[in-house]
N, C-alpha and C positions, 0 to 999 in steps of 0.2 A: 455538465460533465456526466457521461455517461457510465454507469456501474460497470465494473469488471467482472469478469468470469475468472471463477479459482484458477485457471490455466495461466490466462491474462495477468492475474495479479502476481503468478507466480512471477509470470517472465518480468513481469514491469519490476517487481523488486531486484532480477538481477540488471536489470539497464540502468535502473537508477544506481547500484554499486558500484556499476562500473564506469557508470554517467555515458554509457552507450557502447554499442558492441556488435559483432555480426553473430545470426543466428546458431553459430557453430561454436562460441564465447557463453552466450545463454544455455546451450545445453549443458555445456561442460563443467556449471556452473549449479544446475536444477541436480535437487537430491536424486535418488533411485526409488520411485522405477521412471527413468527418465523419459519422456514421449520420444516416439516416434521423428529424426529430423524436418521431417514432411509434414507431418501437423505440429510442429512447433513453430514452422516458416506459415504456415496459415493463422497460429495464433498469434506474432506477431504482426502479420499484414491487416488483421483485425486490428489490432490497434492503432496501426497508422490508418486505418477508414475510422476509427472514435478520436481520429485526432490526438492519439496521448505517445507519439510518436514521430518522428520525419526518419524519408529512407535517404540516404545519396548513396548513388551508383558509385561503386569505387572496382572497379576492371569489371569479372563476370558474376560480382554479386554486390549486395547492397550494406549498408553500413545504418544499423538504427541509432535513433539517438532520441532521449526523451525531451517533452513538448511540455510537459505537467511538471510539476514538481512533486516531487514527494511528499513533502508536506502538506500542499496545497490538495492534495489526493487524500491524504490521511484525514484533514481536517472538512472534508468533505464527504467522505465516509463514516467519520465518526459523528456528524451530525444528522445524518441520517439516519444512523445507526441507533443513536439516542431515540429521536423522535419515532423510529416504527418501533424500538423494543421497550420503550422506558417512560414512553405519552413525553416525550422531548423534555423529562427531567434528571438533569445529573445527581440531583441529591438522590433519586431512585436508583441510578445505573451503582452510588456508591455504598449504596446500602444493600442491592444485591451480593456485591462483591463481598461487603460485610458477614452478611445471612449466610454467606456459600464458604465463608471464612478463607478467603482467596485474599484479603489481605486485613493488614492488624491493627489493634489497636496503636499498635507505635507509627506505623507508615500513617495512617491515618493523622496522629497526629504533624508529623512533617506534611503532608498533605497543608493542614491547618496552617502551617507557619508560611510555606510558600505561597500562601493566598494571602496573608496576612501582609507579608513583605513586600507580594506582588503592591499591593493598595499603597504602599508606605514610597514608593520608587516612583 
């Protein structure tokens, strides 16, 4: 699965909301400063050449529809993610967040019980 470009991830987060759309749906949808409709129709056509996308012709324009899931996108970026920023250890990625005080000692604890629970299920 090939990485996204910030542009690409944008749009792919609106196809996946709307579970697929025409280019004129995605922009109306991207905060401000919104691109260009002409290089938003090129950053989508990149993702149908990365595969994370199919187009069908529907009258004089095309209909995207996502190929990836979102999840399966998510959970493959954040291992990645891990591995180049964290030497591929989550107790690392959670102890940053710790150090950066971005999250608490009480989430951390529910952290704790949803792993705990997970094991027990």
């Amino acid at each position: 699965m090939e990485r996204l470009t910030q542009p690409e991830e944008e749009a792919m987060q609106v196809l996946w909301q709307m579970d697929g759309g025409f280019v004129k749906d995605v922009l109306e949808r991207l905060p401000e400063p919104q691109p260009p409709y002409t290089t938003l129709a090129s950053t989508i056509r990149n993702l149908e050449r990365k595969g994370y996308v199919r187009a069908e012709k529907l009258g004089n324009s095309y209909r995207y529809a996502p190929l990836v899931r979102n999840e399966d996108y998510r959970r493959r970026f954040m291992s990645s993610f891990v591995s180049d920023y964290f030497r591929n250890s989550y107790k690392e990625v959670v102890s940053f967040f710790a150090k950066e005080q971005k999250i608490s000692a009480d989430e951390l604890q529910e952290i704790i019980r949803m792993i705990e629970d997970g094991k027990r299920n």
